[in-house]
C-alpha positions as CSV (number, residue, x, y, z in Angstrom):
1,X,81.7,75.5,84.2
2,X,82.9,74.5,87.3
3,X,79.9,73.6,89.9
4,X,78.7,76.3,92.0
5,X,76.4,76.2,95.3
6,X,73.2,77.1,95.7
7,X,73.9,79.6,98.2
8,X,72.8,83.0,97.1
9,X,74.3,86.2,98.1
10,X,72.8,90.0,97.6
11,X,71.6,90.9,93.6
12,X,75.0,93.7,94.1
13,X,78.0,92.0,95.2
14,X,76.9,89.2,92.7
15,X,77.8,91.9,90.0
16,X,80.3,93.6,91.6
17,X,81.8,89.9,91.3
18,X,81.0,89.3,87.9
19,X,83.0,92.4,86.6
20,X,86.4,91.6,88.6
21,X,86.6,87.9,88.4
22,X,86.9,88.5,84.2
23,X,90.2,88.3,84.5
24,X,91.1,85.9,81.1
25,X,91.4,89.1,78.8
26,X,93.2,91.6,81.2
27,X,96.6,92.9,81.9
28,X,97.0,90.4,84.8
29,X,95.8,87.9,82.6
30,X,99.2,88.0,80.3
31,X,101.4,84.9,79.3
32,X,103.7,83.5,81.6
33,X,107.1,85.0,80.7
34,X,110.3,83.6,83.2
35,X,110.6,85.3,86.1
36,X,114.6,84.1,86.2
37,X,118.0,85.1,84.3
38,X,118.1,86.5,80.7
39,X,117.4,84.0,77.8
40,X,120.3,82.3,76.1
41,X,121.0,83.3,72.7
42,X,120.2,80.0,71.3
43,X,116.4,80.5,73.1
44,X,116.6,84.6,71.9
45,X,117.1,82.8,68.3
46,X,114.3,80.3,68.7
47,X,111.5,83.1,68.9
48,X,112.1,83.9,65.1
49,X,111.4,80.7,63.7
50,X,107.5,80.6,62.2
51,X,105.7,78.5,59.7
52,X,106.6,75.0,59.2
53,X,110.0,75.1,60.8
54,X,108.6,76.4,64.0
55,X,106.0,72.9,63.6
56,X,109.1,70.8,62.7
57,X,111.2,72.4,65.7
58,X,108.0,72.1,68.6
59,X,107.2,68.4,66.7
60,X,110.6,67.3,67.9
61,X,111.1,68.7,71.0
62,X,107.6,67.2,72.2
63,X,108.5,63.6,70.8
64,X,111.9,64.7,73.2
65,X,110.0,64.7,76.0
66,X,107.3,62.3,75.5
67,X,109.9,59.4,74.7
68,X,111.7,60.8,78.2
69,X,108.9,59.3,80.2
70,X,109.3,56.1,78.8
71,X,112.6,55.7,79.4
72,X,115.1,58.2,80.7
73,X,116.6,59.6,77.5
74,X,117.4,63.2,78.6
75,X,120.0,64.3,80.9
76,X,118.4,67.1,83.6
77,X,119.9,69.8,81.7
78,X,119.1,68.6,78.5
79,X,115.5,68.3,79.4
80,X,115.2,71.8,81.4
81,X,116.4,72.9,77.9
82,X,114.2,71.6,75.8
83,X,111.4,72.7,78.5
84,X,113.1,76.4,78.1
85,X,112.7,76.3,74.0
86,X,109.1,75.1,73.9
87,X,108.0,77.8,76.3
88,X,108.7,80.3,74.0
89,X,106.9,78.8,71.5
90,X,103.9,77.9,73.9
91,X,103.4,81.9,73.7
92,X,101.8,81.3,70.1
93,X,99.4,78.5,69.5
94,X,100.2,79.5,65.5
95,X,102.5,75.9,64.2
96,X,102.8,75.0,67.7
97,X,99.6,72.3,67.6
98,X,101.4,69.1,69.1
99,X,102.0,71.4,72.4
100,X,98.2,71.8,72.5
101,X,97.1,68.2,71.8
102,X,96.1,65.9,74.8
103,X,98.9,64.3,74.3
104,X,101.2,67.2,74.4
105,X,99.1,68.3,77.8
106,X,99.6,65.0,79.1
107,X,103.7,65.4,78.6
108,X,103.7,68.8,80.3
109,X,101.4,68.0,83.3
110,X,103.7,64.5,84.3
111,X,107.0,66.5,83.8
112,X,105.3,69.2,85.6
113,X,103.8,67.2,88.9
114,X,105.7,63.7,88.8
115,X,109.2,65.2,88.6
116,X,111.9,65.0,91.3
117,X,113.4,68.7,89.9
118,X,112.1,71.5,90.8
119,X,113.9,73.3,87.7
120,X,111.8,70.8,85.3
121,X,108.8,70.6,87.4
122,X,108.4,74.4,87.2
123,X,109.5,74.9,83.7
124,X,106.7,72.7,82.8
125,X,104.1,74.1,84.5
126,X,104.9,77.8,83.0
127,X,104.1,76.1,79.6
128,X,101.0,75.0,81.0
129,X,99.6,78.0,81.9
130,X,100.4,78.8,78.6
131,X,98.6,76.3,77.2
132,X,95.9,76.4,79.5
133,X,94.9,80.5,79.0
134,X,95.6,80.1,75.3
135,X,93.2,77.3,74.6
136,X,90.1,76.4,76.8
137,X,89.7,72.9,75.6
138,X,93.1,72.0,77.2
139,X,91.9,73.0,81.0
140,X,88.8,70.2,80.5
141,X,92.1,67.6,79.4
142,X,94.0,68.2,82.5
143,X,91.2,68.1,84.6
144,X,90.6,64.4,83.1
145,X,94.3,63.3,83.7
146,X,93.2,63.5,87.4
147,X,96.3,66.1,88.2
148,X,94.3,68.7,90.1
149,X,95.0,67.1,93.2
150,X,98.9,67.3,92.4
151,X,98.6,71.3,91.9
152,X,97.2,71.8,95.2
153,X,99.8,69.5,96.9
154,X,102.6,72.0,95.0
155,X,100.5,74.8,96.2
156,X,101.6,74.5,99.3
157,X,105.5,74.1,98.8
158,X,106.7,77.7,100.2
159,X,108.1,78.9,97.3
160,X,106.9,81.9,95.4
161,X,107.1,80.4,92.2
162,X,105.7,77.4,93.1
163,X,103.0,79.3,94.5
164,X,102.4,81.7,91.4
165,X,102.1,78.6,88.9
166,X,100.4,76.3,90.8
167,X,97.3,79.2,91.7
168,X,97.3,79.5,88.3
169,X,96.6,76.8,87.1
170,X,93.8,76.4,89.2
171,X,92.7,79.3,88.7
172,X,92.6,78.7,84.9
173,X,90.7,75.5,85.6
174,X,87.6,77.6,87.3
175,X,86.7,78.6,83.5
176,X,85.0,75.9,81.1
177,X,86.1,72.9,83.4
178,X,83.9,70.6,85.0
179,X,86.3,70.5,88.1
180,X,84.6,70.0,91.2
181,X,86.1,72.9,93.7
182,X,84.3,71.4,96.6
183,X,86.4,68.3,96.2
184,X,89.7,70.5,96.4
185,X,88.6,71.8,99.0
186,X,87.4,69.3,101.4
187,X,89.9,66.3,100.1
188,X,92.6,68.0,98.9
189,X,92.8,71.0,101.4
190,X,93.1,73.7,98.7
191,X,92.0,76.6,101.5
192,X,94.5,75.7,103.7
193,X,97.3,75.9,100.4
194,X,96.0,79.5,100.2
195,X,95.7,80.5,103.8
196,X,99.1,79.0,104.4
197,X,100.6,80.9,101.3
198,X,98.6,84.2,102.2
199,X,100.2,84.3,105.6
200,X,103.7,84.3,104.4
201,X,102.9,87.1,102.7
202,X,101.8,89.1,105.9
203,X,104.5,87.8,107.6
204,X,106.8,88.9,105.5
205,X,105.2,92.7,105.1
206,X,105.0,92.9,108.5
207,X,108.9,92.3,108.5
208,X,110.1,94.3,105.9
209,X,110.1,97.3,104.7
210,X,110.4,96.9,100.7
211,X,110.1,94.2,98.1
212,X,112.3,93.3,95.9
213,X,111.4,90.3,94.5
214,X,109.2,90.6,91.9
215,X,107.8,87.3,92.1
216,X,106.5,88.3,95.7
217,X,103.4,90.4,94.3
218,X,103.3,88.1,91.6
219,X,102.7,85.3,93.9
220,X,100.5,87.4,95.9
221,X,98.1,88.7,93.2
222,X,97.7,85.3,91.7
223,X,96.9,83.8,94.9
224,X,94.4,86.2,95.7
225,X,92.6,85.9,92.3
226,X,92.2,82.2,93.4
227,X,91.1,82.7,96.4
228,X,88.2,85.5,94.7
229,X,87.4,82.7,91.8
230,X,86.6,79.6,94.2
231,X,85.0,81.9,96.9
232,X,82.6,83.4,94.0
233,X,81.6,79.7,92.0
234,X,82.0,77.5,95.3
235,X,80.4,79.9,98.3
236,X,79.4,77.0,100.0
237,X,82.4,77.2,101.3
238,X,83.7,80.4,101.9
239,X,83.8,79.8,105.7
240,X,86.9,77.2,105.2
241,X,88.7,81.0,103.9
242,X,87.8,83.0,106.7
243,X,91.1,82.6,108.4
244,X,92.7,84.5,105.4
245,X,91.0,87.8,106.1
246,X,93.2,88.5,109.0
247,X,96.2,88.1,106.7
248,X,94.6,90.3,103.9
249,X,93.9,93.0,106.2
250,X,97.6,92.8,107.5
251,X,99.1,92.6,103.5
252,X,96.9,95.7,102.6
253,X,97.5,97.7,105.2
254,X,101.3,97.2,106.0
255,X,102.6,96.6,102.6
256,X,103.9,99.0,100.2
257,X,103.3,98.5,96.4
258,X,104.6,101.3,94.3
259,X,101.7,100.7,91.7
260,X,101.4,103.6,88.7
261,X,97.8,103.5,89.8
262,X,96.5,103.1,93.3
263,X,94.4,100.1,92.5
264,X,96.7,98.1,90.1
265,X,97.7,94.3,91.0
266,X,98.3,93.5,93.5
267,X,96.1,96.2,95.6
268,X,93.1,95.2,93.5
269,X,93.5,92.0,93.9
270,X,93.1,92.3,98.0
271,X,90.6,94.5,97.9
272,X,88.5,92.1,95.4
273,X,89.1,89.4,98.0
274,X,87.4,90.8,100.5
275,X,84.3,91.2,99.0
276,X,83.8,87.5,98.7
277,X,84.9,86.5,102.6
278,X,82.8,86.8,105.3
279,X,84.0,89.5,107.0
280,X,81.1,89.5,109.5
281,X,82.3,86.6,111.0
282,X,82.9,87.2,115.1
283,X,86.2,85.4,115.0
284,X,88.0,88.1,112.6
285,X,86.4,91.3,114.1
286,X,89.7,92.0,116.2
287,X,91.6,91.7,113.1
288,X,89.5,93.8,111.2
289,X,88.9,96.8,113.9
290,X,92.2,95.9,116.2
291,X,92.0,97.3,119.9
292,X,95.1,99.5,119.4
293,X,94.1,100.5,116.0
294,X,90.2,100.5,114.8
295,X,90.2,102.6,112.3
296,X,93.5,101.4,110.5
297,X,91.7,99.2,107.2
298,X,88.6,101.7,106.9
299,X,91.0,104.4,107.0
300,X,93.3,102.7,104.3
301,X,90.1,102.4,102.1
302,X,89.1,105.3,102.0
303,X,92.5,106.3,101.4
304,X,92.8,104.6,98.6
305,X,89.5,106.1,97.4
306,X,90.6,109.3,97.6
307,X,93.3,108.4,95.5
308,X,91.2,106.6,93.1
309,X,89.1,108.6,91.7
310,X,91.1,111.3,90.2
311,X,93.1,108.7,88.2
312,X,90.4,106.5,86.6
313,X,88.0,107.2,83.2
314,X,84.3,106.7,83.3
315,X,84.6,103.0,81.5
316,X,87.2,102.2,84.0
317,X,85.2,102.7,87.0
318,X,82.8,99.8,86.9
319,X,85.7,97.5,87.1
320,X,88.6,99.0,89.2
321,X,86.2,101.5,92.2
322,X,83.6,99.6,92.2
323,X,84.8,96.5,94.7
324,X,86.8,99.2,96.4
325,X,83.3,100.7,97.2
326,X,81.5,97.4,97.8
327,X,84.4,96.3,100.3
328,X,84.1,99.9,102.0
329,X,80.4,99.5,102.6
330,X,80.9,95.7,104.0
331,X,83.3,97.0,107.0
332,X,81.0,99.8,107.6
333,X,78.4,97.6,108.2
334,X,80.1,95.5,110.5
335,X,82.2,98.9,112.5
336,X,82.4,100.0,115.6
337,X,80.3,103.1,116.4
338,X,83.4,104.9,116.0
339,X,84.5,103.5,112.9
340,X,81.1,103.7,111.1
341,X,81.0,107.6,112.1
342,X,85.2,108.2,111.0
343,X,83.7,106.9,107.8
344,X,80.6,108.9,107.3
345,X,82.7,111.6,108.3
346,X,84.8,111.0,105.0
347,X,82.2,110.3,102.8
348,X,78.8,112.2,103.4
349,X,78.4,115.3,102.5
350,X,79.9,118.1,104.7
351,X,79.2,121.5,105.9
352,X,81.3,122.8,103.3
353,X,79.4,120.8,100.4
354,X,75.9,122.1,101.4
355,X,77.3,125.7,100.6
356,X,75.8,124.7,97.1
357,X,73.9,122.1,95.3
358,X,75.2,118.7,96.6
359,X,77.6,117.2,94.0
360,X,78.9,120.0,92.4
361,X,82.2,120.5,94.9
362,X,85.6,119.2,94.4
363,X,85.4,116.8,97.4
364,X,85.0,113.0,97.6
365,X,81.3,112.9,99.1
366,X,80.6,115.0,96.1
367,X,82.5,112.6,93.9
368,X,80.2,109.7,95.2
369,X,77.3,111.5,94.6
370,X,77.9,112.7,91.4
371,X,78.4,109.2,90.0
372,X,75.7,107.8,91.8
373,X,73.8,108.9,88.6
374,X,76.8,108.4,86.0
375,X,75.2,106.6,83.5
376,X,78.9,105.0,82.1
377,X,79.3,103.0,85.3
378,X,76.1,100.9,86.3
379,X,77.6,99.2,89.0
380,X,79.1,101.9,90.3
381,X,76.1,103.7,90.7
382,X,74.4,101.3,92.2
383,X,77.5,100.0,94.8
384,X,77.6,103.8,95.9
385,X,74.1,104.2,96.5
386,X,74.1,101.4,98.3
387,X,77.6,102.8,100.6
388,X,75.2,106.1,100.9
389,X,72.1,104.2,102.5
390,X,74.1,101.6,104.5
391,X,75.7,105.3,106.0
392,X,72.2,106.3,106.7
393,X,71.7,103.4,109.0
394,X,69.0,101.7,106.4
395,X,66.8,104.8,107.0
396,X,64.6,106.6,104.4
397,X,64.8,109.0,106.1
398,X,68.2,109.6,107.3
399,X,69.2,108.9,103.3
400,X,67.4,111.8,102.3
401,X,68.7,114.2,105.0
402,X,72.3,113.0,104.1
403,X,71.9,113.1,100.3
404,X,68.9,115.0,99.1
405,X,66.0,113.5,97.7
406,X,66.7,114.2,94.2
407,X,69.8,112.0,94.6
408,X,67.8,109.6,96.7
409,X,64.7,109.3,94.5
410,X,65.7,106.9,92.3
411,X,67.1,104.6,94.4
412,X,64.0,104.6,96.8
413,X,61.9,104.1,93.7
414,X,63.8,101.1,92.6
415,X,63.6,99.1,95.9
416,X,60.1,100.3,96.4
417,X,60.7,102.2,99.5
418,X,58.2,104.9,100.6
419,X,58.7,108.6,99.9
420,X,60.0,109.9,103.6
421,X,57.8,113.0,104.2
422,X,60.9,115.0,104.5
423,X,61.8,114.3,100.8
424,X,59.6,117.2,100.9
425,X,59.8,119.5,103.9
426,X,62.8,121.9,104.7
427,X,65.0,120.3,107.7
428,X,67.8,121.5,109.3
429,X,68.7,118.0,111.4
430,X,71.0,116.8,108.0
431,X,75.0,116.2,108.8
432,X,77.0,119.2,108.8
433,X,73.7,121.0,108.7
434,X,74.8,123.3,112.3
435,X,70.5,123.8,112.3
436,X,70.9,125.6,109.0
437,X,67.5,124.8,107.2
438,X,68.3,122.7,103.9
439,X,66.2,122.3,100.9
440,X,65.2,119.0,101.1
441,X,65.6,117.9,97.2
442,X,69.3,119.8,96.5
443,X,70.9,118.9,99.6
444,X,72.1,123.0,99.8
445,X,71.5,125.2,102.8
446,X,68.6,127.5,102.1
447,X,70.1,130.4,102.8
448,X,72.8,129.6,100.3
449,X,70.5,129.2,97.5
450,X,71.3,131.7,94.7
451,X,67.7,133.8,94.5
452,X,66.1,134.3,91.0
453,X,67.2,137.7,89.4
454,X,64.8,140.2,87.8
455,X,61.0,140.9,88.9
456,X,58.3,138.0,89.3
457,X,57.0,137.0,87.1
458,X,53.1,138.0,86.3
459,X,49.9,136.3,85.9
460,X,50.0,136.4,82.4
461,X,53.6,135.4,81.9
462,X,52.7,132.0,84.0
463,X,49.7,131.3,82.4
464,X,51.6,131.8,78.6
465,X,54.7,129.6,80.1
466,X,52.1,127.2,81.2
467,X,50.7,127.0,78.3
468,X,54.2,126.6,76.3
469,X,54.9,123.9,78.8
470,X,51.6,122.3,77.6
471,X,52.3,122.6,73.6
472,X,56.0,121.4,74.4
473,X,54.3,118.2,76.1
474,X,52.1,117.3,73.7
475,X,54.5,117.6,70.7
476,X,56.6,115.4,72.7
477,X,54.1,112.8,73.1
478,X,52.7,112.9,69.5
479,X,56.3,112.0,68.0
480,X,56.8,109.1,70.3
481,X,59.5,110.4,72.3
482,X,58.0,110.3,76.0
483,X,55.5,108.1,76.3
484,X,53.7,109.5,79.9
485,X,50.6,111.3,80.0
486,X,50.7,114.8,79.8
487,X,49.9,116.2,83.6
488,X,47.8,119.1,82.7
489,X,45.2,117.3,80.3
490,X,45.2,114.5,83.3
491,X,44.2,117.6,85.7
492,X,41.9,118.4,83.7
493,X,39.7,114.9,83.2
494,X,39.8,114.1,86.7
495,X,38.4,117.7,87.2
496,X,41.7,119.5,89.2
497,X,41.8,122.1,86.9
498,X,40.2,124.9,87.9
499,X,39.1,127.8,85.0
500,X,39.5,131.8,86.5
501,X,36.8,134.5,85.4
502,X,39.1,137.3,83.5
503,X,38.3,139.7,86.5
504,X,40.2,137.4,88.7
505,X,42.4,139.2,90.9
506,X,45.6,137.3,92.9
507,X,45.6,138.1,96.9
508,X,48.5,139.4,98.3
């Protein structure tokens, strides 16, 4: 694995991170198909061929192309041919070995970086990301040919294909590759590649309307999962990408990307790279909360928020709302007054939600808090209890006025926190609260509390349900399924419990 600094950052974000930079066995993830006119019918035909033939077929074409280095023995369209053919058999590692030897890697990578065409040159380099997803051991191989250099002097040609194959081919080599990132960065200017690249792309938003090339968000997602990848296993030096935050901010909220799902590529992939960058840095704060428009990127996250969490299942949570969330929080922390309350006054429980137990509306604050306890999404869970406490300015207190203790309690438990004494005490100072007294463990407005039907109940009814409870809690214990001491026989030894003559009479 590629070498990583020593530099720590919070137990959170470190998980948030380890969910979206697995991006080997997703969607994003897939082989890299030509982005350029149909396929001939001779390379339509080629796909069929399995088994030995296909061996014989990929056998010749690499001896092609090895003897072509030697001496010149292909004309340029014979070779971007025979570059054309193998890629579709690069797709399938199945009797298509000699692509995947080091000497077949060693073919590809010198057609791919020493070449004078840029046909051949990028023909090449899509079979290498081929090669390079489909078989780990080949990434460690082109790290030893000493080309890594070479892809970061192509990532900063300003073209979008160039820019899609060389990021990922980098990109591949952060997995299982002794690479050394700080190298690329500080000799071979890899953040300046990827700033460069990512402020073409907000110049061009900011200029036009609509997209039509789909190599443009191509470009851009694969750029951006870079930048994430050597931000999260080289942090040492995520200072030399600070300058790309301005151009993020500017992508995500100018662009328009008519995604089936708010947060697919490449939406996902901006939001993920904010979470590594430093986006408390002084020198990007006008970007972030501009004069003429502060509230712009909060406002566009939370929009997108909104719009999340309708569309996505339990399982899918973890790994698509989660950065969204962690990203949120991080440009709350670092808001304007302004911004930080045009936040809160999105996401914290309203007026309108204290009307009943909070989490049981149809609104997004109730949304949060419902799976601050979902059991599906861990990080999740944690990332939004997190949002909830950074919103109560780091105050006990203040967390349980805004969310109720019995959201809070775990959560204060966990970081070893003190119980607030209003976790126990009806208060009317909570947001949206218009001096209504709120039970201080539900979150609801007391006077909205639904009131127990039918008559109290008597002495004797308590003292048998007490003594149910008691029974219940024993049986429990005895067959191993809770494990705590039963509260009543604890009363007892430490001489709480107090025994009543019969003729005891209860005071009115």
């Amino acid at each position: 694995m590629v070498q990583q600094s020593s530099r720590l950052r919070t137990g959170t974000f470190r998980r948030i991170f380890s969910i979206s930079r697995n991006r080997l066995a997703g969607s994003e993830e897939s082989l890299v198909r030509p982005q350029m006119a149909q396929p001939t019918q001779q390379t339509a035909a080629t796909a069929v061929l399995a088994g030995p033939e296909k061996l014989a077929k990929v056998t010749s074409l690499m001896e092609k192309l090895t003897e072509d280095l030697a001496s010149i023995s292909l004309l340029p369209h014979q070779r971007d041919s025979a570059l054309e053919e193998l890629k579709v058999y690069s797709r399938d590692p199945q009797d298509a070995g000699p692509i995947f030897t080091k000497e077949g890697v060693e073919t590809l990578t010198r057609h791919a970086f020493n070449s004078p065409s840029s046909t051949t040159s990028r023909n090449a380099m899509r079979i290498l990301c081929n090669v390079l997803l489909l078989k780990q051991e080949t990434r460690q191989v082109f790290v030893d040919l000493g080309y890594e250099a070479k892809a970061c002097d192509k990532l900063k040609s300003d073209n979008r294909d160039d820019e899609f194959l060389a990021s990922r081919i980098i990109f591949l080599l952060t997995y299982g590759t002794n690479t050394k990132l700080v190298d690329l960065i500080d000799k071979h200017r890899l953040a300046d590649g990827i700033n460069k690249n990512l402020e073409r792309h907000a110049k061009h938003r900011a200029t036009t309307s609509s997209i039509t090339d789909p190599m443009e968000d191509a470009a851009l997602s694969q750029t951006l999962q870079l930048l994430f990848n050597i931000t999260h296993y080289c942090n040492s030096r995520i200072s030399s990408f600070t300058a790309a935050i301005p151009h993020i901010v500017t992508v995500l909220c100018k662009g328009s990307f008519p995604t089936q799902k708010p947060l697919d590529p490449p939406v996902n992939s901006l939001v993920n790279a904010l979470l590594n960058l430093e986006t408390g840095s002084k020198d990007i704060q006008g970007s972030l909360y501009p004069p003429n428009d502060p509230h712009a990127l909060a406002n566009r996250l939370v929009d997108l928020l909104a719009r999340s969490t309708p569309v996505y299942k339990d399982e899918e949570l973890d790994g698509s709302i989660t950065p969204l969330i962690g990203v949120i929080s991080a440009i709350h922390e670092h808001a304007p007054t302004d911004v930080k309350n045009s936040i809160q006054s999105r996401l914290l429980p309203t007026e309108a939600d204290r009307s009943q137990v909070l989490g049981r509306s149809d609104s997004l604050p109730s949304w949060l808090l419902k799976n601050s306890t979902n059991p599906v999404a861990p990080q999740l869970r944690e990332t939004i209890s997190n949002l909830f406490f950074e919103m109560s300015d780091k105050d006990a207190s203040k967390f349980v006025e805004n969310v109720g203790y019995g959201f809070a309690s775990g959560f204060l438990f966990n970081r070893n926190l003190p119980i607030p004494q209003n976790a126990s005490e009806a208060f009317s100072t909570a947001r949206g609260g218009a001096n209504r007294p709120v039970n201080p463990i539900t979150g609801q407005f007391l006077d909205a509390e639904r009131q127990p039907e039918g008559p109290e109940m008597t002495e004797e009814e308590r003292e048998r349900e007490a003594e149910r409870l008691f029974v219940l809690f024993e049986r429990l214990r005895a067959n191993g399924i809770i494990s705590a001491e039963n509260p009543v026989r604890t009363a007892v030894q430490e001489g709480r419990f107090e025994e009543l003559p019969d003729d005891y009479e209860e005071l009115d």
